[in-house]
C-alpha positions in Angstrom: 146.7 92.6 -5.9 146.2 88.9 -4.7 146.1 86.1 -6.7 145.2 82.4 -5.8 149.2 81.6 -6.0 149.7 84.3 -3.5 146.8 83.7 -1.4 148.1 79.8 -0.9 151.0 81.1 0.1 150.1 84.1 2.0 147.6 81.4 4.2 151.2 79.3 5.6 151.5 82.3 7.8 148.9 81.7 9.9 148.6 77.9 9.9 150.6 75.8 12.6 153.8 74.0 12.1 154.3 70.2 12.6 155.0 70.6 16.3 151.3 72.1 16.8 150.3 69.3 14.6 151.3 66.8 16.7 149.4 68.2 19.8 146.0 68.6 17.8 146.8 64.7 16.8 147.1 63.6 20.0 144.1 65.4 21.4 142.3 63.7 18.9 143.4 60.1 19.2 142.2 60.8 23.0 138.8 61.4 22.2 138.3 59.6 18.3 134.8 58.3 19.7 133.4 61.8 20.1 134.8 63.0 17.0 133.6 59.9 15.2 130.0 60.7 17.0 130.0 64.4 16.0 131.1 64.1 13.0 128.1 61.9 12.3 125.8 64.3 14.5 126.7 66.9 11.7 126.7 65.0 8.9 122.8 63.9 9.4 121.8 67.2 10.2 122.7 67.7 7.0 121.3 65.2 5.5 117.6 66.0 7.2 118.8 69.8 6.1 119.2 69.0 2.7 116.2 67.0 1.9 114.4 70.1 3.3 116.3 71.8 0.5 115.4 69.5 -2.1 111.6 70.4 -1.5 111.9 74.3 -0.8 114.8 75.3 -3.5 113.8 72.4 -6.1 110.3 71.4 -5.6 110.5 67.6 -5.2 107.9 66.2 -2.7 108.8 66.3 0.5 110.3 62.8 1.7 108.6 63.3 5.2 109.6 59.0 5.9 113.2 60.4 4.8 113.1 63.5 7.4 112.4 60.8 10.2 115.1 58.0 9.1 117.4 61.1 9.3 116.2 62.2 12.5 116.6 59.2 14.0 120.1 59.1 12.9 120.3 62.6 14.9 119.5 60.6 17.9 121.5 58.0 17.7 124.7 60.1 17.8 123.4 62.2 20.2 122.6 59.0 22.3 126.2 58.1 21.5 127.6 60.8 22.8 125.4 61.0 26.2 126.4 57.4 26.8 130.3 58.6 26.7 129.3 61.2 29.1 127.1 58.6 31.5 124.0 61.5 30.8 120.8 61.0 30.6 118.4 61.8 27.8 116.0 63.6 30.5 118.4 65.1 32.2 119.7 66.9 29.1 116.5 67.7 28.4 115.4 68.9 31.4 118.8 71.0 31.1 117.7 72.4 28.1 114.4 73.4 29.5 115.6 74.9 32.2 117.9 77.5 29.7 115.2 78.3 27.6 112.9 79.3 30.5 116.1 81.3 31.9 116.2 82.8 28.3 113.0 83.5 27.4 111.0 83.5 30.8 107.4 83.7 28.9 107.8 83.2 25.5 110.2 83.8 22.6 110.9 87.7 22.1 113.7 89.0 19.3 114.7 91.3 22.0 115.2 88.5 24.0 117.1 86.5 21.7 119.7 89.7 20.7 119.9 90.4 24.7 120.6 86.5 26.0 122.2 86.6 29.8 124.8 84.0 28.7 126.1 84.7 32.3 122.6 83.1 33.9 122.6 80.7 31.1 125.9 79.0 31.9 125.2 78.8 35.7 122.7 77.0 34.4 124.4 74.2 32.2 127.2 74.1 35.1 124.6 72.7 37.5 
């Protein structure tokens, strides 16, 4: 039967060892901005998530001026990140566009959604 003792040490098995380590390190030192970005893309989606929460699982008012502060946080790593990336904010949201009318060509079906032509969809995004 596991225990927590034996689950720590039964997880070393499938970690890396200092030598893979080193490689992830590296990789990130070469791109620290975008991790710094992301990191902060995730983090304020959860913040907007979670004062969504606070109204739906708690009750409290809903802090709409809250939701937007947050949202423009959102933005401003997203901005971030397409100014690393010399894109545009149109042009990735034309992109997105386009994908969604490749992926639901009239409207939004469940069938649709379960049956996605990721194929199409990536010719798409490599445009």
């Amino acid at each position: 039967m596991m225990n927590t003792n034996n689950y720590i040490t039964a997880t070393s098995r499938t970690d890396g060892d200092d030598e893979h380590y080193k490689a992830v390190a590296d990789r990130m030192a070469s791109c620290a901005r975008l991790i710094h970005y992301t990191d902060g893309l995730v983090t304020e989606a959860a913040e907007l998530k979670d004062a969504i929460k606070k109204h739906t699982a708690y009750g409290t008012e809903l802090d709409v001026p809250n939701l937007k502060e947050e949202l423009g946080d959102v933005f401003w790593y997203a901005a971030r990140i397409m100014d690393m990336f010399d894109w545009s904010m149109g042009d990735v949201m034309q992109l997105n566009i386009d994908k969604l009318k490749a992926r639901y060509p009239e409207k939004f079906t469940q069938e649709l959604a379960e049956n996605r032509d990721l194929e199409k969809e990536r010719e798409i995004l490599e445009q």
